[in-house]
Every structure is written in C-alpha cells, then in structure tokens.
C-alpha positions as CSV (number, residue, x, y, z in Angstrom):
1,X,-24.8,11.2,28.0
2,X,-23.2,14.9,27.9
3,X,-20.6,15.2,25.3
4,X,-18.2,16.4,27.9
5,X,-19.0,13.4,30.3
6,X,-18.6,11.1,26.9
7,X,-15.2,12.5,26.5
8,X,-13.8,12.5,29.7
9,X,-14.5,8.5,30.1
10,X,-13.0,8.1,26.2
11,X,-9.7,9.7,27.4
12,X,-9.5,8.3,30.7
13,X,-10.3,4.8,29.2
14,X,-7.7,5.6,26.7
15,X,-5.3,6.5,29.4
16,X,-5.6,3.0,31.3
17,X,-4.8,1.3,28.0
18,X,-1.9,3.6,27.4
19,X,-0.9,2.6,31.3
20,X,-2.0,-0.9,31.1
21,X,0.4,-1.7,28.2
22,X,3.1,0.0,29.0
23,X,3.1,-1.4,32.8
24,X,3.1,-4.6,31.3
25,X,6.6,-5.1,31.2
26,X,9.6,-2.9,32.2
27,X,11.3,-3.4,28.7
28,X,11.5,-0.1,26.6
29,X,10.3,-1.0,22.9
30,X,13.0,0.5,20.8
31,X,16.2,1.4,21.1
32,X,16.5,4.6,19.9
33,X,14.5,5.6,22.8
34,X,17.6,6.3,24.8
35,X,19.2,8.3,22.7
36,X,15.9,10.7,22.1
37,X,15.9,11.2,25.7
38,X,19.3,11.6,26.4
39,X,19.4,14.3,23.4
40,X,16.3,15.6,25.5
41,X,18.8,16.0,28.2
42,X,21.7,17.2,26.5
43,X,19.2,20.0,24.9
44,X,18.6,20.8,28.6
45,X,21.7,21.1,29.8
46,X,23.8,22.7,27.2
47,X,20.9,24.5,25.8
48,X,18.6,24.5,22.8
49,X,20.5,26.1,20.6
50,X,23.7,23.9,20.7
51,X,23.1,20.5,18.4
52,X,26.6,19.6,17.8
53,X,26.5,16.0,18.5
54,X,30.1,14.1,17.7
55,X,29.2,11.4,19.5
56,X,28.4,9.5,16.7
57,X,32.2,10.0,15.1
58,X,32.1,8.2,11.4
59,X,28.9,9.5,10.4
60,X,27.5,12.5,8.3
61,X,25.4,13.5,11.7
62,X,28.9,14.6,13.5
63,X,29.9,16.5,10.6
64,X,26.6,18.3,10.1
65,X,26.3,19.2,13.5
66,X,22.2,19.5,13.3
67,X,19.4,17.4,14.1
68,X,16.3,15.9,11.7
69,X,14.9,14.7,15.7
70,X,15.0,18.8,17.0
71,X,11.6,19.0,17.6
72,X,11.1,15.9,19.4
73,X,14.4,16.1,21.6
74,X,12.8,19.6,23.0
75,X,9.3,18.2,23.5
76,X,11.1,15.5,25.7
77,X,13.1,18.2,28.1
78,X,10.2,17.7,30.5
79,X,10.9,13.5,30.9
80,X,14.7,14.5,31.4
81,X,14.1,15.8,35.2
82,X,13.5,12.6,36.6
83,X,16.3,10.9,39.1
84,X,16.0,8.3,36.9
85,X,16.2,9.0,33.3
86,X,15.0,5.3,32.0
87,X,11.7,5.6,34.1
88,X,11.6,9.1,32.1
89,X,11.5,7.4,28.7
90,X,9.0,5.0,30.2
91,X,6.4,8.3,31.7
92,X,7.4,9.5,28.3
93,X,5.9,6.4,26.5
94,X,2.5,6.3,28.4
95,X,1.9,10.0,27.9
96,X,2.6,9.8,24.2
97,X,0.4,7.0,23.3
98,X,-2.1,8.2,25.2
99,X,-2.0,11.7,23.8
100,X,-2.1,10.3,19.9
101,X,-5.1,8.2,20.8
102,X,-6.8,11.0,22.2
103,X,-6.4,13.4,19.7
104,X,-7.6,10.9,17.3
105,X,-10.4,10.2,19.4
106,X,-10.8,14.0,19.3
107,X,-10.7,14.5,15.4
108,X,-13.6,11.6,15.3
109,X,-15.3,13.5,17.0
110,X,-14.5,16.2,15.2
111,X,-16.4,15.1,12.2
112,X,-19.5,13.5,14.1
113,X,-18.7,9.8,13.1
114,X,-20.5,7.0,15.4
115,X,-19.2,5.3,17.9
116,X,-16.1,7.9,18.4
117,X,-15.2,6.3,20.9
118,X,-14.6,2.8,19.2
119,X,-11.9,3.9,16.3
120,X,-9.0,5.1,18.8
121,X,-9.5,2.0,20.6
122,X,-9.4,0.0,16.9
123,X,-6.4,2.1,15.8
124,X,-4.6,0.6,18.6
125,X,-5.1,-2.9,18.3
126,X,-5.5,-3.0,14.7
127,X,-2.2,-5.3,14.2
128,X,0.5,-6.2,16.4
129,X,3.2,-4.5,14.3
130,X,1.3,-1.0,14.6
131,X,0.1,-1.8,18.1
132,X,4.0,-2.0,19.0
133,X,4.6,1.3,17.1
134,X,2.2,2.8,19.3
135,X,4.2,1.7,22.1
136,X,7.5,2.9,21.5
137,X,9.3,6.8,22.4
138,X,9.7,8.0,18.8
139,X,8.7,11.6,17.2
140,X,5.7,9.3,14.7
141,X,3.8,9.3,17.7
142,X,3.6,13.2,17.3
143,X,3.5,13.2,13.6
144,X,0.9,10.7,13.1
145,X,-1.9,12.6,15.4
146,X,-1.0,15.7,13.7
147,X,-1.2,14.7,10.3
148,X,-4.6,13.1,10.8
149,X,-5.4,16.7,12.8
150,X,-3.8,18.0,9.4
151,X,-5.9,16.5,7.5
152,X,-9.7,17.2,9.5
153,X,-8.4,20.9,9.5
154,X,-8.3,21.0,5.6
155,X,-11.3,19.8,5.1
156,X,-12.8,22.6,7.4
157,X,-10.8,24.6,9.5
158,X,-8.9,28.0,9.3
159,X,-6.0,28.2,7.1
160,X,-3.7,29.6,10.3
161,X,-4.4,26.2,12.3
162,X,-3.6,24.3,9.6
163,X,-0.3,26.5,9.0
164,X,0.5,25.7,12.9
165,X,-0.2,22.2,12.6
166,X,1.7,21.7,9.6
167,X,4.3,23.8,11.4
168,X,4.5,21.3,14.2
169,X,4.5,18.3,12.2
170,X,8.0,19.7,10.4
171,X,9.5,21.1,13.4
172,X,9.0,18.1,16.0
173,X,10.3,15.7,12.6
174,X,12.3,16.6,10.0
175,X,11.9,13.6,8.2
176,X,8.2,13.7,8.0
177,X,8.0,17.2,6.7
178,X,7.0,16.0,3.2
179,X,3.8,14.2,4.8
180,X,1.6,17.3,5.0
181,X,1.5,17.7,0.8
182,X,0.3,14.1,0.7
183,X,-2.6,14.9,2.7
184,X,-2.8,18.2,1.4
185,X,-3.1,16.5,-2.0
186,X,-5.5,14.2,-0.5
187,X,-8.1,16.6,0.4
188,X,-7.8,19.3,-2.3
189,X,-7.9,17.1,-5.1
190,X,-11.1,15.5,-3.8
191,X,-12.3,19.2,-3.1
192,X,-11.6,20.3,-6.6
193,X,-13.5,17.6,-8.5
194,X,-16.4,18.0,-6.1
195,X,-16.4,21.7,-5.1
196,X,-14.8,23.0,-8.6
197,X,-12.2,24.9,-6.5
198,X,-9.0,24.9,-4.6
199,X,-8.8,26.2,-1.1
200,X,-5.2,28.5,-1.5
201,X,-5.1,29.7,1.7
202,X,-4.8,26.4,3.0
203,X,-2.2,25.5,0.5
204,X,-0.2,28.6,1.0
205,X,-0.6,27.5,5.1
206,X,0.7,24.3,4.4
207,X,3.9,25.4,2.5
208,X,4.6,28.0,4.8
209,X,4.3,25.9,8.0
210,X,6.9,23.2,6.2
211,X,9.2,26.1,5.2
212,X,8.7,26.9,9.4
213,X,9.4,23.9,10.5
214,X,11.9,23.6,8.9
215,X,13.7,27.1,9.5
216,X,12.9,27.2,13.1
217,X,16.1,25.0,14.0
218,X,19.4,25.8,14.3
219,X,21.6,24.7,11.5
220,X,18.3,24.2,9.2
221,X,20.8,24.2,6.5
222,X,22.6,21.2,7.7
223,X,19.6,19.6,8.5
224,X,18.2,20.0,5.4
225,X,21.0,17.9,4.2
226,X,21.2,15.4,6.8
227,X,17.2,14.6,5.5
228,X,18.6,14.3,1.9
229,X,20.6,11.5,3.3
230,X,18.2,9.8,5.4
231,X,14.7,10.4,3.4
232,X,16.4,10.9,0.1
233,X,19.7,9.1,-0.5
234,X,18.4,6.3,1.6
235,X,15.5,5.7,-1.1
236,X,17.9,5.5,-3.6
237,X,20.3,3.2,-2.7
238,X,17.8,0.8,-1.0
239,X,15.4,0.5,-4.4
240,X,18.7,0.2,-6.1
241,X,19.1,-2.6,-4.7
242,X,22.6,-2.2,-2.5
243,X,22.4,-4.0,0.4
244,X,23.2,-2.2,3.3
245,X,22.0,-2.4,7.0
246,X,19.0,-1.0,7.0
247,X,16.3,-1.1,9.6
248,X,13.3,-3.2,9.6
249,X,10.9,-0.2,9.8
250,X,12.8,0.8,6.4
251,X,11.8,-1.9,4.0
252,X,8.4,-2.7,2.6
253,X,6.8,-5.1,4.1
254,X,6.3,-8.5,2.7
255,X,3.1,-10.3,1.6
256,X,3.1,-12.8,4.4
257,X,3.3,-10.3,7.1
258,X,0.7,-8.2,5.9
259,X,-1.8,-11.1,5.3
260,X,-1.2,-12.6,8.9
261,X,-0.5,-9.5,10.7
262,X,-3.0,-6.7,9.2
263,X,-5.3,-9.3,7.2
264,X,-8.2,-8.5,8.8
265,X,-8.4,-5.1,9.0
266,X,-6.6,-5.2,5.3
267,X,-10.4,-6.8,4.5
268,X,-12.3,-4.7,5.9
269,X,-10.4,-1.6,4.5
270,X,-10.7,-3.2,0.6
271,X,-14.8,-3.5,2.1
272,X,-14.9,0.0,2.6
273,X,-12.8,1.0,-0.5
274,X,-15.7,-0.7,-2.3
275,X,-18.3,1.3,-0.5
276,X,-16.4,4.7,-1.4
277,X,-16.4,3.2,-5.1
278,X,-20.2,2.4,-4.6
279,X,-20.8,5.5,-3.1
280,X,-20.4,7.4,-6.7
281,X,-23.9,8.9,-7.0
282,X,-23.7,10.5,-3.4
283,X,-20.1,11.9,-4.3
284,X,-21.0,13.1,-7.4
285,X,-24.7,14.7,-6.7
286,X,-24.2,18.4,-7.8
287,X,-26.4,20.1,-4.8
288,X,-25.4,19.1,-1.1
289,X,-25.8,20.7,2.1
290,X,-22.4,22.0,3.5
291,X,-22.4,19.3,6.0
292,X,-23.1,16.7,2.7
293,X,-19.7,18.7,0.8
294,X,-17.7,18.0,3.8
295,X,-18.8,14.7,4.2
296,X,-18.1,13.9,0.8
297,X,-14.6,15.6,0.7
298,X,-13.6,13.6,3.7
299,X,-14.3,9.8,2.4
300,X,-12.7,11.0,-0.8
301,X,-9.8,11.9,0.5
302,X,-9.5,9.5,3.9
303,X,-10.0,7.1,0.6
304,X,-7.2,8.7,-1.2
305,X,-4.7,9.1,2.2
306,X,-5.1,5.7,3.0
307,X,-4.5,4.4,-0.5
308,X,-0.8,6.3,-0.9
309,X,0.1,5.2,2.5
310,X,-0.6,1.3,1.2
311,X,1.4,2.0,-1.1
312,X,4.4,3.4,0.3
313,X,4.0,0.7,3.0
314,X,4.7,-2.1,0.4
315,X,6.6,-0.6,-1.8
316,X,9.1,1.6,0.3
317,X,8.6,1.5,3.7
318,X,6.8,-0.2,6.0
319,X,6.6,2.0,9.0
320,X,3.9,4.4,6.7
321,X,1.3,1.1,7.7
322,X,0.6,3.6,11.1
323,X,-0.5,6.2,8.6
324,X,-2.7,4.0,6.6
325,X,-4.2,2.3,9.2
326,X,-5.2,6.0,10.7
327,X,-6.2,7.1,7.6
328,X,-8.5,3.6,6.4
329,X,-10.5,4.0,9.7
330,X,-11.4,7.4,9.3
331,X,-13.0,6.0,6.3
332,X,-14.8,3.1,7.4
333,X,-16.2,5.3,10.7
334,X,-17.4,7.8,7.9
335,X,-19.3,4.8,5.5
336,X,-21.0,3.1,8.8
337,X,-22.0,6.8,10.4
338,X,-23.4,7.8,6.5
339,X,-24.6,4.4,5.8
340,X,-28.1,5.5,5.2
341,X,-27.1,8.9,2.7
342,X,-24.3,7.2,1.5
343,X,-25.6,3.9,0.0
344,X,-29.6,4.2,0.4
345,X,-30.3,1.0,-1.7
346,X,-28.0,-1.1,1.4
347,X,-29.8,1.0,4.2
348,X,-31.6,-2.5,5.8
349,X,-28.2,-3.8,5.8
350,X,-27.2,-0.6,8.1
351,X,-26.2,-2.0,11.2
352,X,-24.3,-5.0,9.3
353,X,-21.1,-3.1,9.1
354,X,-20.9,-1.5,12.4
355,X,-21.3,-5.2,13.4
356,X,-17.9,-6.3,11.5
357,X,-16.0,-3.5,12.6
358,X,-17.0,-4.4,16.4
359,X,-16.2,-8.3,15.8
360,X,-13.1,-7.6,14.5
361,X,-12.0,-5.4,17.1
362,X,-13.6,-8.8,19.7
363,X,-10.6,-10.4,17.5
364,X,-8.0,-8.1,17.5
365,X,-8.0,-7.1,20.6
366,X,-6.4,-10.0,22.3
367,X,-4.6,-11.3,19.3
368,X,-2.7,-8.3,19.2
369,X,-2.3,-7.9,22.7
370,X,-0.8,-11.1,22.8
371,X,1.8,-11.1,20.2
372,X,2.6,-7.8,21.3
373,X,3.5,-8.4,24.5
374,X,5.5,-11.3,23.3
375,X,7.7,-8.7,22.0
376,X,7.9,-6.7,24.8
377,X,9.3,-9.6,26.4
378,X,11.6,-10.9,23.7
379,X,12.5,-8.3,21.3
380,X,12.4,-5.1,23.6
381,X,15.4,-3.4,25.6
382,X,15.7,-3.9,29.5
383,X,15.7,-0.2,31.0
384,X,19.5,-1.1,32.0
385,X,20.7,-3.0,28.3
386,X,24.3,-2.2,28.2
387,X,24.6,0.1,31.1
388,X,27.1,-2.4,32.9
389,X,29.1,-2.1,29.5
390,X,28.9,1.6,29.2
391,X,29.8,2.5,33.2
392,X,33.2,0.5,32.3
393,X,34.0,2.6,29.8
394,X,33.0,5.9,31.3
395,X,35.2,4.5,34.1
396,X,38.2,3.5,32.5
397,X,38.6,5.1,29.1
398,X,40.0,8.7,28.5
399,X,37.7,11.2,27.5
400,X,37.2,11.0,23.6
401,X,37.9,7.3,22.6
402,X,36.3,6.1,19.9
403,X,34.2,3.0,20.7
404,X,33.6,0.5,17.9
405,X,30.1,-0.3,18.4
406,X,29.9,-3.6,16.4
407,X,26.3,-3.6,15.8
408,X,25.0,-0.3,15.0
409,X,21.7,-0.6,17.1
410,X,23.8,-0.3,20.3
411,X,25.2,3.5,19.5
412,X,21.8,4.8,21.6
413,X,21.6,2.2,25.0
414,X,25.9,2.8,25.2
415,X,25.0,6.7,24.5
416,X,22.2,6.7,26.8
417,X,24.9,5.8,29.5
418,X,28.2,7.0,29.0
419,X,28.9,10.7,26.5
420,X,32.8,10.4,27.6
421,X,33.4,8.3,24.8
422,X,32.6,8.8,20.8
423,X,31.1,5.7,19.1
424,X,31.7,4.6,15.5
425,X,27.7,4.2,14.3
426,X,24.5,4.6,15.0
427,X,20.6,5.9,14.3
428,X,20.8,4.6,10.7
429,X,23.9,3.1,8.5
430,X,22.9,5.1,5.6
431,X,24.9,8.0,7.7
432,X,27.6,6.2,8.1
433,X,27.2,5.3,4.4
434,X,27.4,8.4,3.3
435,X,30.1,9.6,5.3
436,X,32.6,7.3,3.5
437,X,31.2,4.6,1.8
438,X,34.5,2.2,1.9
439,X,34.8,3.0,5.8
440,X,30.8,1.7,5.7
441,X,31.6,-1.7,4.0
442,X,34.6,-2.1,6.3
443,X,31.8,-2.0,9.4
444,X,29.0,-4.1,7.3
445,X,31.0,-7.2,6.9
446,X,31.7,-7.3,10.8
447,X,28.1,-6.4,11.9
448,X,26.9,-8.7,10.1
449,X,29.4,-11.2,11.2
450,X,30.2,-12.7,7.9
451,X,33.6,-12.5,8.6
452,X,36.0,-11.5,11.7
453,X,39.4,-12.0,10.9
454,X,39.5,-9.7,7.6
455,X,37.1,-7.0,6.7
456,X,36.8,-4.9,3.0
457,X,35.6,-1.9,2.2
458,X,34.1,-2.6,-1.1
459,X,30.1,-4.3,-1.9
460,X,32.4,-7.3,-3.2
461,X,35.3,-7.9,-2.3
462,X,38.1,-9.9,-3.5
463,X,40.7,-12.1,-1.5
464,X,43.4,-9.5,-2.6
465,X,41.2,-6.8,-1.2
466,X,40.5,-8.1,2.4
467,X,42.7,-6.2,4.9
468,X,43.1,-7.3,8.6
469,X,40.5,-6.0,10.7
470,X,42.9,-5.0,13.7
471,X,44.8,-2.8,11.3
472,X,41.2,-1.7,10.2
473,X,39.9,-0.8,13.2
474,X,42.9,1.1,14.4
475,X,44.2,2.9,11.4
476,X,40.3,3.7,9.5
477,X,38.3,3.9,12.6
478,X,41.1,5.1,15.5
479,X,39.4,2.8,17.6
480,X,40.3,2.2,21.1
481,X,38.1,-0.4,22.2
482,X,35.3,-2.4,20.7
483,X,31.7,-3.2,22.2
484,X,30.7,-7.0,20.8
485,X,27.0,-8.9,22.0
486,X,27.8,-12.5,22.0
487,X,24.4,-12.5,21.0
488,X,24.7,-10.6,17.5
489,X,28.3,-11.3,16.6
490,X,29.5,-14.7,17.9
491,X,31.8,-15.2,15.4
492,X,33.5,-11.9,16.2
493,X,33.6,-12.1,19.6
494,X,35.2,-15.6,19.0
495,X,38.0,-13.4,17.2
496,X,38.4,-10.8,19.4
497,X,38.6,-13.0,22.4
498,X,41.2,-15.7,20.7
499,X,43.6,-12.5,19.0
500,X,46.2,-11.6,21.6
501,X,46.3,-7.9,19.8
502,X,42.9,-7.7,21.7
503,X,42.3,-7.9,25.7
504,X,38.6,-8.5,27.0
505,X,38.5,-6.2,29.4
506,X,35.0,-6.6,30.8
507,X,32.7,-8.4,30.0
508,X,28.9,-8.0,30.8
509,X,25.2,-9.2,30.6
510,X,24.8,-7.8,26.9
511,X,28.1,-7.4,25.5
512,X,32.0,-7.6,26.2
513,X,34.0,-4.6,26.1
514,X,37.7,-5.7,24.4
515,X,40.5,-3.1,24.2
516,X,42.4,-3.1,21.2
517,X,46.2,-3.1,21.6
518,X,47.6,0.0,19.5
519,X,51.8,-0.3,18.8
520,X,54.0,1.8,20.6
C-alpha cells in the first residue's frame, strides 16, 4: 500500500474514533471546558489583546488581568461562531483529539517504526484515566502532540522548527512552558554520551521559543506571575502538606489506581525498560550508520522522557501519566521495529513482542472504552449544567454582583452562561489561595461542607475563631447571592434554606440560587 493511501485511512480511522467517542454521549468531560470556550468568545468579541477577566473577583487572576490559557483561548475563536456555543465545545472536542492522535500517528511515522498505525490507536486506549484526558477541551491536548513533535524534531530536525514548536507549546500553555527542557534534556543527554556532542542550535531554539511564548501575550509579565502561583506556589504548598482544594488531576496518583487502571501497559513499559537496559552493546557500539545514531538517540531518550514523566505522575501530579504514556510507546514501537539490530541474541523471539503489544491493545480496548464511557455518563457535565441557574441570575441580578459559587468547580458552567455577574472562585483554589489566604479558608470550610452555620479563616480553627458565615459572606466576600448543588453541599444548602437572613430564590436541576439579605 502507498504511504499516502496508508495515511489517509490511519487518519480517517482515527477520525471515526475521535467521532465515535465523543458521539457517545452528549455530556462535555470537564468543566473547565466552558470557560475555555467562552474566553474563546470573549477574545473574539472584545479582541485579542484585552484579557482583563474580573469575573473571577477573590482571586489573583482578577488582579493580574492576564491569562496562563492565551494561546489556547485564541486557537478556540473558530468553535465560538456556532449558534450554539455548547455544540462548539463539543466540534471542538472531536477535532482536537483527533488532531493529537494524528500527529502522533504522524511522528511514528516519522521515525519509520512498524505498525504506525497501531500506537495512536494504543495511546488512546491505553487506560481509562488517559483515555478520558483525551476526551476533554483542554490546551494538553495541544501540548502533548507537540511535545512529542518536540521531541522527534530534536533528534533530527532543523533547529528553527524546533524553535516554532517549542514556541507553540509555550504560547498555546503557559503552564507547560517548562515541558520542552525535560525533553530537551531527554534527547541531548542521550546525544552527548553517544554522539560526544551537544546540538546548541537546538538548545538555543528551545530557550528562545519558551522566552516567545511566553512574550507573545499581553501582560506576559503578569502571566508570568499568575504561573508562579499555579505551577510554582501550588507545588509548594501541596508537598507541604496544607490541605487545600485541589483538583484530582493535581495530586499523584495512588498505587491502587495505577495498578488497576494502567497495570498493563505499566508491564509492558517496565518490559521494554528492560530491553533498552539490554540493549547496551547496540547503544554503546562506537561506529553506526546515521540512521543506527538516530535510532539509538531516540530509545535513549523516549527511555529517559518516559521515566521523568512516571515520576512526576506519582510523585506530583498525576495528569503528566498522558506524557508518559506518549513517551513509553514511542519506546516500545522503536524495540519491536529494531528487534533484530537491537537485541540479536532474542531475534527468533521477534514477533513475540509485537504479539503483546497487539493482545494488550485486544484488552484495552474495550476495558477502557467501557469505564470510560461510564464516566461520560456519570461524572461528565450535561451541555446545559447550571444554565437554568445562571439565566436567573443574568435575569434578575444587577450588573456586577458577586456570586458565591460554593463549590469552586461551578465558576466555568455559571461563567459559561451568564458574564453580568462576578463569581467568588474558580479554575484552581490555589488562586484564591493566594489572593488572601484567610478569605480562602473562610470558602474551604463551606465547600467542603464541614460546616455551614460558622466558617474560619484559619487551617485550624478554634471555637473563639469561628465567625458567622452570613456576616462572612457579606462583609469578606460582598456577596449578593449564593449558588449551592444539593448534590455537593447538603449540609449548606440545609442552612441556607432554614436561615431566614437567606431567601431561595430559584431553585434548579443542579443548584439553588439563595439571595442573601444585606441590612439596610
């Protein structure tokens, strides 16, 4: 089969998964989704330049007035034109995972490995936990098929596309800007003890195309800042061990998940580990064709990428597994496609571990599927989640009152609906954290709904230093009203609803909206 026929049927294959998936259910995956789009929109209609957002009113983000997601919120102008803005997230979420599977497909093929076509298709169904990341509208769907890009264009490509692609990875996230030196690391390392040399045009490309992305935004200053807090301060105060709010996709992830969620392709990764450490006399042999040099640079590092991003999955985050997963298989495709060269003595045993990698993807395949559309079902956000909610407000609130949004998750669905209003938090606590930590604890007690009546604005608190949360939500956060789910914060609702200093106002499908009585 022509190379060009061979492609066109990997894409389009990979664009019927992309559709079949995300036709599966009408649900959007994440949340934050809505609020990407509708910055998409607000970019369009006020223009790129302006990033002010004071939407989100107790928060470092409103004070900075610049945006980590700047990139991103531009790339997604083209989604904002439909009638419809929540079937624009959803186009938006089919073209995206079908565009990073493609251009992983592409970089396979890239670097001649067999079976192309297979990995994209295995990088997908891999676990259900990455399989869902691959779902949602979030600017890692861009980052993660350029870093891997990044990473094929070290190994051999011109320094000026690697300085664009580095560029792009930067400008479309902020908070992924640091990425590119891991997997710059990752290849020149490998190319120094094997080649005896550094490639400083390529390292120079890559520092300039960071410094790029990061100056070609407005208010790069303050967005330099607001990734201190987000990347930075974030690390700091989780591994200290403060417990704030943080998001799933922000803490390592835990034995048992990894065991029964990646387990089987965590085997067959350690498998291949085992063939890169078997594969010493082939890395080390001093004379090589250039093809041979390349080769060996690129299991080195894939080796090396994939082992930092294990790392940093269980030890700091768990939303790098995306980047390790990527980064594993490019290793495994390179061992089965250089079985022969790479381990000569194992050469009868050739087709053995294309064999594995194809009965574990017969295993994946639906197990992920499965569990993965469970959560589309159960975990993920109905195209109209708090849009009853929000059109009340929009309706019959005066421009500029500060909404407390109770759980801190709901800022972008309530955003996504109604701009009249300013809400108290949202995107991450740690913003909200940093903006005043007292004002912080105040919220963290009622989100998490360990208490309703009284609130305190200290890690631990003392009876004499509870205050009453009316007074708190009218004197610290200026409140006017205050969005509750049943769902998340029964035992606050239960207050709101049986205070008479609060009225329920409306109350919808996801969440009631309660007005909070201010003294006259």
């Amino acid at each position: 089969m022509r190379a060009s026929y061979a492609t066109f049927i990997a894409i389009g294959g990979l664009i019927i998964l992309s559709l079949a998936f995300h036709l599966a259910s009408p649900n959007i995956p994440e949340g934050d989704s809505f609020y990407y789009l509708r910055l998409a929109s607000l970019y369009r209609e006020r223009g790129i330049f302006n990033v002010d957002l004071p939407w989100i009113y107790h928060s470092v983000v409103r004070e900075l007035s610049s945006s980590i997601w700047y990139g991103f919120g531009v790339f997604s102008i083209p989604f904002t034109f439909f009638k419809n803005l929540a079937a624009g997230i959803k186009v938006e979420c089919i073209t995206l995972t079908a565009l990073a599977l493609s251009l992983y497909y592409l970089v396979m093929r890239r670097h001649k490995v067999a079976f192309s076509a297979l990995w994209p298709f295995f990088l997908f169904f891999a676990a259900p936990n990455s399989m869902f990341a691959f779902l949602m509208t979030r600017p890692q769907m861009i980052s993660l098929p350029l870093s891997v890009l990044l990473f094929s264009l070290l190994v051999s490509g011109a320094w000026w596309s690697v300085g664009l692609t580095t560029l792009g990875i930067a400008w479309f996230h902020l908070n992924f800007a640091w990425i590119p030196l891991i997997i710059l690391g990752s290849v020149e390392l490998p190319r120094f003890i094997i080649e005896r040399r550094l490639d400083f045009k390529k390292i120079g490309a890559v520092i300039l195309g960071i410094a790029l992305g990061f100056l070609l935004r407005p208010e790069f200053i303050n967005a330099a800042k607001l990734f201190y807090v987000q990347i930075l301060e974030l690390i700091f105060e989780q591994q200290g061990g403060l417990p704030l709010l943080f998001g799933v996709e922000n803490l390592p992830l835990g034995a048992v998940i990894l065991f029964k969620n990646f387990g089987v392709f965590l085997i067959i990764w350690i498998l291949a580990c085992a063939g890169f450490l078997a594969s010493y006399r082939f890395i080390n042999k001093k004379i090589g064709t250039e093809l041979e040099l390349k080769t060996k640079i690129t299991i080195a590092g894939s080796t090396l990428a994939s082992l930092i991003f294990f790392i940093l999955t269980m030890i700091v985050a768990r939303k790098a597994y995306s980047f390790w997963i990527a980064f594993g298989l490019i290793l495994i495709a390179l061992l089965i496609t250089r079985w022969k060269e790479i381990l000569p003595s194992m050469a009868r045993f050739r087709n053995y571990p294309i064999g594995i990698a194809i009965a574990a993807l017969v295993f994946l395949a639906p197990y992920s599927s499965v569990k993965t559309l469970a959560s589309l079902r159960e975990r993920a956000y109905p195209p109209d989640y708090m849009k009853d909610a929000s059109i009340y407000l929009e309706k019959n609130s005066a421009p500029g009152d500060i909404v407390f949004n109770a759980h801190w998750a709901h800022f972008s669905p309530l955003f996504f609906f109604n701009q009249k209003n300013y809400y108290s938090t949202g995107l991450d606590p740690i913003f909200t954290y940093s903006y005043d930590p007292s004002l912080y604890w105040k919220f963290h007690y009622l989100s998490t709904d360990e208490i309703a009546e009284k609130t305190c604005g200290a890690p631990a608190c003392t009876a004499e230093m509870l205050e009453d949360t009316r007074d708190v939500l009218v004197r610290d956060f200026a409140a006017r009203y205050a969005v509750v789910s049943k769902d998340h914060n029964p035992n606050f609702y239960a207050f709101l609803s049986s205070d008479s200093r609060f009225a329920l106002a409306f109350e919808g499908r996801d969440a009631g909206v309660f007005e909070i009585k201010h003294e006259r």
